[in-house]
KERO-440873 format. One record per residue (C-alpha): residue number from 1; residue in three letters; x, y, z. Coordinates in steps of 0.5 Angstrom, whole numbers. Example, Ala and Ser with C-alpha at 12.3 -4.5 7.8 and 13.67 -1.06 7.14 Angstrom:
num_residuo_east_north_up
1_ALA_25_-9_16
2_SER_27_-2_14
***
This chain:
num_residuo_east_north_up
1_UNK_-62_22_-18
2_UNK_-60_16_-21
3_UNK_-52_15_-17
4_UNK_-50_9_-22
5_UNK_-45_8_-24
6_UNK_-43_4_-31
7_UNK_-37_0_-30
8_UNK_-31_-2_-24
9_UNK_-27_5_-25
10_UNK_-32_8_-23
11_UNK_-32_6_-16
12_UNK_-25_7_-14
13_UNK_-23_13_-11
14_UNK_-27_18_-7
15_UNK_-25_14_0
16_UNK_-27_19_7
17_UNK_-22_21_12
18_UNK_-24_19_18
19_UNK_-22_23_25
20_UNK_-18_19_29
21_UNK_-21_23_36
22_UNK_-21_18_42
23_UNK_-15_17_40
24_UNK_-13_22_40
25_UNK_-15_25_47
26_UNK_-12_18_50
27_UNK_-6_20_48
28_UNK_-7_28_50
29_UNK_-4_27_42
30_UNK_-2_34_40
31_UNK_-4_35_32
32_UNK_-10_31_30
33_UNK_-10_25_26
34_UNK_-15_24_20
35_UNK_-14_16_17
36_UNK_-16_16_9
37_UNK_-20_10_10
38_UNK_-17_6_3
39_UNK_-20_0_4
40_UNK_-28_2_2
41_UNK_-25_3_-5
42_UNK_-29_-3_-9
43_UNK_-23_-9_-10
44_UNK_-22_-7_-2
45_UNK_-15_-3_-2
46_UNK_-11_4_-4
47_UNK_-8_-1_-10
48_UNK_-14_-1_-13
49_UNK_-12_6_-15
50_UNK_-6_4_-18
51_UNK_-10_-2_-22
52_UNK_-15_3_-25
53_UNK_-9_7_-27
54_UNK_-5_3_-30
55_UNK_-11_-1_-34
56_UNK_-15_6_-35
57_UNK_-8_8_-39
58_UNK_-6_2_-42
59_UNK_-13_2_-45
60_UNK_-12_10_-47
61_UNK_-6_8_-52
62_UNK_-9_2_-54
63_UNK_-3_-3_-51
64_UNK_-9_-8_-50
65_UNK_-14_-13_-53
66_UNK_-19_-17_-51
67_UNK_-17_-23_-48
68_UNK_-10_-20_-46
69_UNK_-7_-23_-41
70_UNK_-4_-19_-35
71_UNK_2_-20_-30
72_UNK_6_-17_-26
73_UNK_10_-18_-19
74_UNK_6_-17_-13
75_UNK_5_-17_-5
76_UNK_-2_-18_-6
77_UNK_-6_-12_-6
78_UNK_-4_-9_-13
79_UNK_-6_-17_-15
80_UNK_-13_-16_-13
81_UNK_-15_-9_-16
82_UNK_-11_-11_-23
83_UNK_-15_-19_-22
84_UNK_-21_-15_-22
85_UNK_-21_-10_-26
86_UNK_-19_-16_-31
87_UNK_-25_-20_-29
88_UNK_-28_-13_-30
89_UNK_-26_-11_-37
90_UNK_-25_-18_-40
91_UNK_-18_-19_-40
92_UNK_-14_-25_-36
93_UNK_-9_-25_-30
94_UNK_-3_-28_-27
95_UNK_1_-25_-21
96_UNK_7_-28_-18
97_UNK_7_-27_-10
98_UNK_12_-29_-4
99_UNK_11_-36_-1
100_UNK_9_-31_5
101_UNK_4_-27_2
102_UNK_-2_-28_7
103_UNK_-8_-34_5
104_UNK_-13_-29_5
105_UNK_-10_-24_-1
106_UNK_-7_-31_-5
107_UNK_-15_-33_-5
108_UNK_-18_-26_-7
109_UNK_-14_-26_-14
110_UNK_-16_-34_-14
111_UNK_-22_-32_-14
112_UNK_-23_-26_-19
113_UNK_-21_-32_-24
114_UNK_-13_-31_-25
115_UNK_-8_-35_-24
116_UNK_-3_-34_-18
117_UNK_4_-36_-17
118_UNK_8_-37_-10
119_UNK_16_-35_-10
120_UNK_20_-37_-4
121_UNK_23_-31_1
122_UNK_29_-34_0
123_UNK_30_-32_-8
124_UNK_27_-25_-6
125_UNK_34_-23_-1
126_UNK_39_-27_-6
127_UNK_43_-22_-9
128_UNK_39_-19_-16
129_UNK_34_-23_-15
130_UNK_29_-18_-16
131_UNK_31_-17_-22
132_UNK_32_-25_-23
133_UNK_24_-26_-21
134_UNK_22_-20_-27
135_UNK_26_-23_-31
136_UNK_22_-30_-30
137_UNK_15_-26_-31
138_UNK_17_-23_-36
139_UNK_20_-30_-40
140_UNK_15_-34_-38
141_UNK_9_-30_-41
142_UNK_11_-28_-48
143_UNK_6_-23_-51
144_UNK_3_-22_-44
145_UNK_1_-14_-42
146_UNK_6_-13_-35
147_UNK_4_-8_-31
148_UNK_10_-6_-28
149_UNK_7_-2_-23
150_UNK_14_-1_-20
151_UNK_15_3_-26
152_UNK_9_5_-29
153_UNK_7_12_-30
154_UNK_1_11_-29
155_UNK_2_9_-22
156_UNK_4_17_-19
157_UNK_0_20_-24
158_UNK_-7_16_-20
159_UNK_-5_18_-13
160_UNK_-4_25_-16
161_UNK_-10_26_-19
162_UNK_-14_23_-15
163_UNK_-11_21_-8
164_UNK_-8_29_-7
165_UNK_-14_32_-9
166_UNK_-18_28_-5
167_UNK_-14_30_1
168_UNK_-14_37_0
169_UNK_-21_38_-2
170_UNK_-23_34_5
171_UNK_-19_38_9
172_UNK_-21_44_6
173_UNK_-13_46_5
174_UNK_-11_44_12
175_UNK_-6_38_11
176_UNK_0_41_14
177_UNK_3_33_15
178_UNK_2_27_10
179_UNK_4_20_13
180_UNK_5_14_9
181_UNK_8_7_7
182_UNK_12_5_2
183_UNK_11_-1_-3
184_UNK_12_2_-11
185_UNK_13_8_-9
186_UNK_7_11_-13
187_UNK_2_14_-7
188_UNK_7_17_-4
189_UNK_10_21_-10
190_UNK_4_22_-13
191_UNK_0_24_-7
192_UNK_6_28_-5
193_UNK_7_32_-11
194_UNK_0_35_-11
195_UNK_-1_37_-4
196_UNK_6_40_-5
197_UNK_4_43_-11
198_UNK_-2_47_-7
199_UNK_1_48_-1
200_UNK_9_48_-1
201_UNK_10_48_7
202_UNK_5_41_7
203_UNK_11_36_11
204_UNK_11_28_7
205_UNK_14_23_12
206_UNK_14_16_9
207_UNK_14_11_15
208_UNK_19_4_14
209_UNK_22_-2_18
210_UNK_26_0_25
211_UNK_32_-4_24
212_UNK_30_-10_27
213_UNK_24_-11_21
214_UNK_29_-12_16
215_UNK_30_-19_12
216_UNK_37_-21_10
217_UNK_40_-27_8
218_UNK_42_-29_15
219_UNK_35_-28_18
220_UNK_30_-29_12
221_UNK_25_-31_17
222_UNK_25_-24_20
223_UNK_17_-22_22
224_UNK_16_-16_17
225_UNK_10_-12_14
226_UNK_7_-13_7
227_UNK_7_-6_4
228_UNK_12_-3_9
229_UNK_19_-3_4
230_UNK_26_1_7
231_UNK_29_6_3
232_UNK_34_9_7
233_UNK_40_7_6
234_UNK_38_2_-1
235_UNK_42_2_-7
236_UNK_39_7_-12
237_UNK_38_2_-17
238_UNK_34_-3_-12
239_UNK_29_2_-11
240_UNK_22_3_-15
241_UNK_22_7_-21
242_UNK_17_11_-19
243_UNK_19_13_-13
244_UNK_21_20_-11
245_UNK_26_22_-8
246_UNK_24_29_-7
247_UNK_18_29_-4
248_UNK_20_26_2
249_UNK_22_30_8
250_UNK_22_25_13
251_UNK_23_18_14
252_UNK_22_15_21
253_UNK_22_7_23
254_UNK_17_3_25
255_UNK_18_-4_29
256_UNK_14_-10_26
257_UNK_11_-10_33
258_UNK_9_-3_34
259_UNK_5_-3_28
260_UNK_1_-10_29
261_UNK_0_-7_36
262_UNK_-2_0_33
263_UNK_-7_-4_28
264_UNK_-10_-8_35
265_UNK_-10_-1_39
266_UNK_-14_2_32
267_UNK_-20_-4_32
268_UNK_-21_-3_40
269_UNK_-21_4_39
270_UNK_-23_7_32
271_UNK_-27_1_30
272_UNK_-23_1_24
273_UNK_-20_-6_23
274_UNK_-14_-4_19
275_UNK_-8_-8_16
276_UNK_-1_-8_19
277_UNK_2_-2_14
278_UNK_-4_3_17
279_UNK_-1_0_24
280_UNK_6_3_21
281_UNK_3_9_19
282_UNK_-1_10_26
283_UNK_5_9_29
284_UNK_9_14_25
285_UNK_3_19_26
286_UNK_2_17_33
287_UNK_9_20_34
288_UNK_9_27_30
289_UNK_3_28_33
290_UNK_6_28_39
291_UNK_11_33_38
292_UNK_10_40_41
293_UNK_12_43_34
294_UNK_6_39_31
295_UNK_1_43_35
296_UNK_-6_45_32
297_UNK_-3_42_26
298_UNK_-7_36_22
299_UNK_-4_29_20
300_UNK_-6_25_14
301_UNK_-5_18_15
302_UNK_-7_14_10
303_UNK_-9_7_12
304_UNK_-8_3_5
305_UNK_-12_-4_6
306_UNK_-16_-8_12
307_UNK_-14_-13_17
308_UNK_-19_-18_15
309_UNK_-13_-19_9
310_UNK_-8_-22_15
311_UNK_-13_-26_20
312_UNK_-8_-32_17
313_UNK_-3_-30_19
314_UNK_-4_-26_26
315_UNK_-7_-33_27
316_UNK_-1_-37_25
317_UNK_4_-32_29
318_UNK_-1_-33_36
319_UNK_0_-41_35
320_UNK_8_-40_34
321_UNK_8_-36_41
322_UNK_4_-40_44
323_UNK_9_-46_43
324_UNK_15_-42_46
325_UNK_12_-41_52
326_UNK_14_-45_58
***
Protein backbone atom coordinates (compact mmCIF):
# COMPACT_ATOMS: atom_id res chain seq x y z
CA UNK A 1 0.00 0.00 0.00
CA UNK A 2 1.48 3.22 -0.93
CA UNK A 3 1.48 5.54 2.64
CA UNK A 4 2.95 8.78 1.11
CA UNK A 5 1.90 11.63 1.61
CA UNK A 6 1.69 14.66 -0.97
CA UNK A 7 2.40 17.80 1.23
CA UNK A 8 3.65 19.09 4.80
CA UNK A 9 -0.21 19.21 6.39
CA UNK A 10 -0.57 15.86 5.67
CA UNK A 11 1.63 14.78 8.37
CA UNK A 12 0.62 16.61 11.21
CA UNK A 13 -1.80 15.20 13.69
CA UNK A 14 -2.60 11.57 14.42
CA UNK A 15 0.12 11.69 17.54
CA UNK A 16 -0.17 8.37 19.80
CA UNK A 17 -1.00 8.07 23.54
CA UNK A 18 1.50 6.71 25.41
CA UNK A 19 0.44 4.76 28.93
CA UNK A 20 2.47 6.42 31.72
CA UNK A 21 2.66 2.68 33.52
CA UNK A 22 5.78 2.57 35.46
CA UNK A 23 4.84 5.84 36.65
CA UNK A 24 2.02 5.05 37.58
CA UNK A 25 2.81 1.86 40.04
CA UNK A 26 5.87 3.84 41.63
CA UNK A 27 3.36 6.07 42.93
CA UNK A 28 0.49 3.43 43.62
CA UNK A 29 -1.26 6.31 41.19
CA UNK A 30 -4.96 5.75 41.64
CA UNK A 31 -6.55 6.64 37.83
CA UNK A 32 -4.11 5.93 34.58
CA UNK A 33 -2.28 8.55 32.83
CA UNK A 34 -1.98 8.50 28.95
CA UNK A 35 0.52 11.13 27.62
CA UNK A 36 -0.62 12.42 24.15
CA UNK A 37 2.92 12.41 22.63
CA UNK A 38 2.85 15.99 20.39
CA UNK A 39 6.27 16.24 19.72
CA UNK A 40 6.02 13.25 16.91
CA UNK A 41 4.11 15.84 15.08
CA UNK A 42 6.39 16.69 11.55
CA UNK A 43 7.77 20.30 12.86
CA UNK A 44 8.22 18.78 16.38
CA UNK A 45 5.27 20.09 18.86
CA UNK A 46 1.21 20.53 19.34
CA UNK A 47 1.62 23.86 17.42
CA UNK A 48 2.33 22.50 14.26
CA UNK A 49 -1.73 21.98 14.62
CA UNK A 50 -2.23 25.23 15.37
CA UNK A 51 0.09 26.33 12.24
CA UNK A 52 -1.65 23.88 9.78
CA UNK A 53 -4.71 25.28 11.00
CA UNK A 54 -4.35 28.70 10.32
CA UNK A 55 -2.31 28.23 7.19
CA UNK A 56 -4.91 25.50 5.73
CA UNK A 57 -7.57 28.56 6.50
CA UNK A 58 -6.10 31.15 5.30
CA UNK A 59 -5.60 29.45 2.20
CA UNK A 60 -9.23 28.22 2.02
CA UNK A 61 -10.38 32.06 1.95
CA UNK A 62 -7.75 33.21 -0.44
CA UNK A 63 -6.06 35.51 2.31
CA UNK A 64 -2.57 34.67 0.82
CA UNK A 65 -0.19 34.94 -2.02
CA UNK A 66 2.82 33.47 -3.02
CA UNK A 67 5.71 34.77 -1.59
CA UNK A 68 3.32 36.27 1.09
CA UNK A 69 5.20 37.19 4.15
CA UNK A 70 3.97 35.51 7.66
CA UNK A 71 4.20 37.24 11.22
CA UNK A 72 3.27 36.83 14.17
CA UNK A 73 4.12 37.09 18.22
CA UNK A 74 5.63 34.08 19.43
CA UNK A 75 6.98 31.90 22.33
CA UNK A 76 8.79 29.65 19.78
CA UNK A 77 6.95 26.58 18.87
CA UNK A 78 4.05 28.28 16.84
CA UNK A 79 7.28 30.23 15.18
CA UNK A 80 8.46 26.77 14.01
CA UNK A 81 5.25 25.00 12.77
CA UNK A 82 4.32 28.35 10.83
CA UNK A 83 8.54 28.91 9.72
CA UNK A 84 7.88 25.46 8.27
CA UNK A 85 4.76 25.04 6.76
CA UNK A 86 6.16 28.77 5.28
CA UNK A 87 9.06 26.93 3.78
CA UNK A 88 6.83 24.24 2.93
CA UNK A 89 4.14 25.95 0.77
CA UNK A 90 6.19 29.04 -0.69
CA UNK A 91 5.54 31.90 1.81
CA UNK A 92 8.25 33.84 3.90
CA UNK A 93 8.12 34.22 7.61
CA UNK A 94 9.11 36.34 10.56
CA UNK A 95 8.36 36.17 14.21
CA UNK A 96 8.85 38.16 17.33
CA UNK A 97 9.99 36.17 20.53
CA UNK A 98 11.19 37.07 23.91
CA UNK A 99 14.82 37.68 24.61
CA UNK A 100 14.41 34.54 26.70
CA UNK A 101 13.02 32.48 24.42
CA UNK A 102 15.55 29.02 24.45
CA UNK A 103 18.57 29.26 21.61
CA UNK A 104 17.49 25.81 20.32
CA UNK A 105 13.42 27.00 19.26
CA UNK A 106 15.10 30.74 17.94
CA UNK A 107 17.53 28.50 15.64
CA UNK A 108 14.87 26.06 14.49
CA UNK A 109 12.84 29.08 12.86
CA UNK A 110 16.15 30.54 11.69
CA UNK A 111 16.69 27.37 10.16
CA UNK A 112 13.35 26.84 7.83
CA UNK A 113 14.59 30.42 6.59
CA UNK A 114 12.53 33.15 8.51
CA UNK A 115 13.49 35.98 9.98
CA UNK A 116 13.47 36.11 14.03
CA UNK A 117 13.24 38.89 16.44
CA UNK A 118 14.26 39.27 20.23
CA UNK A 119 11.95 41.27 22.48
CA UNK A 120 12.92 42.21 26.00
CA UNK A 121 11.08 40.61 29.10
CA UNK A 122 11.00 43.47 30.54
CA UNK A 123 8.46 45.11 27.42
CA UNK A 124 6.30 42.09 28.04
CA UNK A 125 5.36 43.11 32.02
CA UNK A 126 5.18 46.90 31.31
CA UNK A 127 1.70 47.91 31.49
CA UNK A 128 -0.14 47.26 27.68
CA UNK A 129 2.80 45.96 26.68
CA UNK A 130 1.26 42.99 24.83
CA UNK A 131 -0.97 45.14 23.04
CA UNK A 132 2.26 47.68 22.39
CA UNK A 133 4.38 44.72 21.04
CA UNK A 134 1.40 43.55 18.35
CA UNK A 135 0.93 46.91 17.60
CA UNK A 136 5.00 47.25 16.46
CA UNK A 137 4.41 43.56 14.22
CA UNK A 138 1.81 44.84 12.93
CA UNK A 139 3.49 48.68 12.10
CA UNK A 140 6.49 47.23 10.88
CA UNK A 141 5.07 44.57 8.54
CA UNK A 142 2.52 46.48 6.56
CA UNK A 143 0.80 44.03 4.13
CA UNK A 144 2.16 40.98 5.80
CA UNK A 145 -0.34 37.95 6.79
CA UNK A 146 -0.52 37.95 10.72
CA UNK A 147 -1.42 34.88 11.91
CA UNK A 148 -2.72 36.10 15.04
CA UNK A 149 -2.73 32.61 16.66
CA UNK A 150 -4.08 34.34 20.04
CA UNK A 151 -7.32 35.15 17.87
CA UNK A 152 -7.58 33.11 15.26
CA UNK A 153 -10.41 30.86 14.85
CA UNK A 154 -8.60 28.63 12.98
CA UNK A 155 -6.61 27.89 16.16
CA UNK A 156 -9.58 25.87 18.29
CA UNK A 157 -11.20 24.62 15.44
CA UNK A 158 -7.62 22.18 14.72
CA UNK A 159 -7.62 21.07 18.16
CA UNK A 160 -11.54 20.40 17.73
CA UNK A 161 -11.36 18.53 14.70
CA UNK A 162 -8.20 16.81 15.26
CA UNK A 163 -6.86 16.58 18.82
CA UNK A 164 -10.47 15.86 20.64
CA UNK A 165 -11.12 13.36 18.28
CA UNK A 166 -8.10 11.68 18.28
CA UNK A 167 -8.36 11.37 22.09
CA UNK A 168 -11.56 10.03 21.90
CA UNK A 169 -11.23 7.74 19.07
CA UNK A 170 -7.78 6.34 21.13
CA UNK A 171 -9.29 5.77 24.15
CA UNK A 172 -12.30 4.24 22.63
CA UNK A 173 -14.55 7.16 24.76
CA UNK A 174 -12.76 6.63 28.25
CA UNK A 175 -11.53 10.05 28.74
CA UNK A 176 -12.84 10.90 32.07
CA UNK A 177 -10.06 13.93 32.62
CA UNK A 178 -8.09 15.99 29.99
CA UNK A 179 -5.11 17.87 31.35
CA UNK A 180 -3.32 20.64 29.63
CA UNK A 181 -1.45 23.82 29.73
CA UNK A 182 -2.46 27.12 28.42
CA UNK A 183 -0.47 29.46 25.90
CA UNK A 184 -3.14 30.76 23.27
CA UNK A 185 -5.80 29.11 24.55
CA UNK A 186 -6.43 27.02 21.52
CA UNK A 187 -5.85 23.42 22.54
CA UNK A 188 -7.64 23.58 25.65
CA UNK A 189 -10.86 25.10 24.32
CA UNK A 190 -10.82 23.38 20.94
CA UNK A 191 -9.97 19.67 22.43
CA UNK A 192 -11.94 20.51 25.33
CA UNK A 193 -15.16 21.49 23.46
CA UNK A 194 -15.24 18.37 21.51
CA UNK A 195 -14.60 15.74 23.99
CA UNK A 196 -17.30 17.68 26.30
CA UNK A 197 -19.68 17.49 23.31
CA UNK A 198 -19.34 13.45 23.43
CA UNK A 199 -18.93 12.88 26.83
CA UNK A 200 -20.25 15.64 28.92
CA UNK A 201 -19.01 14.28 32.40
CA UNK A 202 -15.27 14.54 30.60
CA UNK A 203 -13.29 16.85 33.31
CA UNK A 204 -11.13 19.79 31.68
CA UNK A 205 -8.32 20.99 34.20
CA UNK A 206 -5.83 23.32 32.78
CA UNK A 207 -2.55 23.47 34.83
CA UNK A 208 -0.94 27.18 35.38
CA UNK A 209 2.09 28.55 37.41
CA UNK A 210 2.02 28.21 41.25
CA UNK A 211 2.57 31.57 42.75
CA UNK A 212 5.95 31.52 43.00
CA UNK A 213 6.28 31.24 39.00
CA UNK A 214 4.53 34.33 38.21
CA UNK A 215 6.84 37.40 36.46
CA UNK A 216 6.10 40.83 37.74
CA UNK A 217 7.78 44.34 37.37
CA UNK A 218 9.44 43.79 40.39
CA UNK A 219 10.72 40.17 40.04
CA UNK A 220 11.16 40.15 35.60
CA UNK A 221 13.58 37.53 36.12
CA UNK A 222 11.44 34.99 37.83
CA UNK A 223 12.21 30.97 36.56
CA UNK A 224 8.74 30.42 34.36
CA UNK A 225 7.73 27.88 31.93
CA UNK A 226 7.35 28.83 28.12
CA UNK A 227 3.61 27.56 27.22
CA UNK A 228 2.43 27.51 30.96
CA UNK A 229 0.57 31.09 31.04
CA UNK A 230 -1.90 31.99 34.46
CA UNK A 231 -5.35 32.79 33.91
CA UNK A 232 -6.84 32.81 37.08
CA UNK A 233 -7.17 36.02 38.38
CA UNK A 234 -6.06 38.03 34.95
CA UNK A 235 -8.15 40.74 33.25
CA UNK A 236 -10.35 39.45 30.90
CA UNK A 237 -8.97 41.55 28.11
CA UNK A 238 -5.47 40.29 29.06
CA UNK A 239 -6.25 36.97 27.92
CA UNK A 240 -6.24 35.18 24.80
CA UNK A 241 -9.42 35.63 22.33
CA UNK A 242 -9.52 32.11 21.67
CA UNK A 243 -9.55 31.04 25.14
CA UNK A 244 -12.54 29.74 26.65
CA UNK A 245 -13.52 30.04 29.51
CA UNK A 246 -16.09 27.64 30.03
CA UNK A 247 -14.66 24.39 29.31
CA UNK A 248 -12.44 24.50 32.13
CA UNK A 249 -13.51 22.88 35.31
CA UNK A 250 -10.16 23.20 37.05
CA UNK A 251 -7.43 24.90 37.52
CA UNK A 252 -4.51 23.81 39.56
CA UNK A 253 -0.76 25.32 39.95
CA UNK A 254 2.41 24.06 38.95
CA UNK A 255 5.88 25.67 40.63
CA UNK A 256 8.34 25.99 38.02
CA UNK A 257 10.54 23.50 39.94
CA UNK A 258 8.03 20.89 40.20
CA UNK A 259 7.52 20.91 36.46
CA UNK A 260 11.33 20.44 35.39
CA UNK A 261 11.60 18.03 38.31
CA UNK A 262 8.59 16.16 36.41
CA UNK A 263 10.01 16.34 33.16
CA UNK A 264 13.37 14.65 34.47
CA UNK A 265 11.30 12.04 36.56
CA UNK A 266 9.49 11.17 32.82
CA UNK A 267 12.82 10.80 30.58
CA UNK A 268 14.24 8.19 33.71
CA UNK A 269 11.15 6.87 34.00
CA UNK A 270 9.10 7.00 30.70
CA UNK A 271 12.02 7.54 28.32
CA UNK A 272 9.89 10.22 27.24
CA UNK A 273 11.94 13.52 27.03
CA UNK A 274 9.52 15.96 27.07
CA UNK A 275 9.65 20.02 27.63
CA UNK A 276 8.95 21.67 30.93
CA UNK A 277 5.10 22.42 30.23
CA UNK A 278 4.44 18.35 29.67
CA UNK A 279 6.50 18.47 33.01
CA UNK A 280 3.77 20.92 34.34
CA UNK A 281 0.96 19.01 32.79
CA UNK A 282 2.52 15.52 34.74
CA UNK A 283 2.35 17.34 37.63
CA UNK A 284 -1.04 18.50 37.29
CA UNK A 285 -1.90 14.53 36.47
CA UNK A 286 0.37 13.03 38.93
CA UNK A 287 -1.75 15.07 41.63
CA UNK A 288 -5.47 13.91 40.01
CA UNK A 289 -4.45 10.73 39.85
CA UNK A 290 -3.60 10.49 43.12
CA UNK A 291 -6.78 11.40 44.39
CA UNK A 292 -9.47 8.48 45.77
CA UNK A 293 -12.46 10.23 43.53
CA UNK A 294 -10.22 9.68 40.55
CA UNK A 295 -10.02 5.93 40.84
CA UNK A 296 -10.13 3.70 37.82
CA UNK A 297 -10.63 6.58 35.94
CA UNK A 298 -8.41 7.57 32.58
CA UNK A 299 -6.09 11.05 32.76
CA UNK A 300 -5.20 12.59 29.39
CA UNK A 301 -2.23 14.37 29.42
CA UNK A 302 -1.03 16.40 26.67
CA UNK A 303 2.52 16.67 26.34
CA UNK A 304 3.02 19.36 23.86
CA UNK A 305 6.73 19.48 22.55
CA UNK A 306 10.29 17.92 23.54
CA UNK A 307 12.84 18.62 26.15
CA UNK A 308 15.64 18.86 23.33
CA UNK A 309 14.13 22.47 22.59
CA UNK A 310 15.30 23.61 26.56
CA UNK A 311 18.90 21.86 26.71
CA UNK A 312 20.30 25.78 26.46
CA UNK A 313 18.48 26.57 29.15
CA UNK A 314 18.72 23.64 31.95
CA UNK A 315 22.40 24.05 31.08
CA UNK A 316 22.57 28.01 31.63
CA UNK A 317 20.39 27.48 34.68
CA UNK A 318 22.58 24.27 36.23
CA UNK A 319 25.86 26.60 35.86
CA UNK A 320 24.17 29.49 37.69
CA UNK A 321 23.35 27.21 40.77
CA UNK A 322 26.56 25.82 40.46
CA UNK A 323 28.02 29.23 41.27
CA UNK A 324 25.84 30.08 44.10
CA UNK A 325 27.07 27.27 46.12
CA UNK A 326 29.62 27.85 48.94
Amino acid sequence: MDESHDHFGALVGGTPLLALRRFGERRNLRARILAKVEALNPAGSIKDRTAWGIIRAAEAEGRLAPGQLLVDLTSGNTGIGLAALAAARGYRAKFYLRASTSTEKVALIQRYGAETVLIDDADFLAPGGLDAIIGRVRSENPGAFYTDQRANPANPRIHHDTTGPEIWRDTDGAVDILVTAIGTGGTISGTGRYLKARKPGVKVVAVEPGPGSVPSPERPQVDTVEGVHRVTGVEARLLPANFDAGVVDAFLPCETHEARAAARTLAREEGLFAGPSSGAVLHAATVLAGRREHAGQTIVAIFADSGERYLSQDAARDAATAAERP
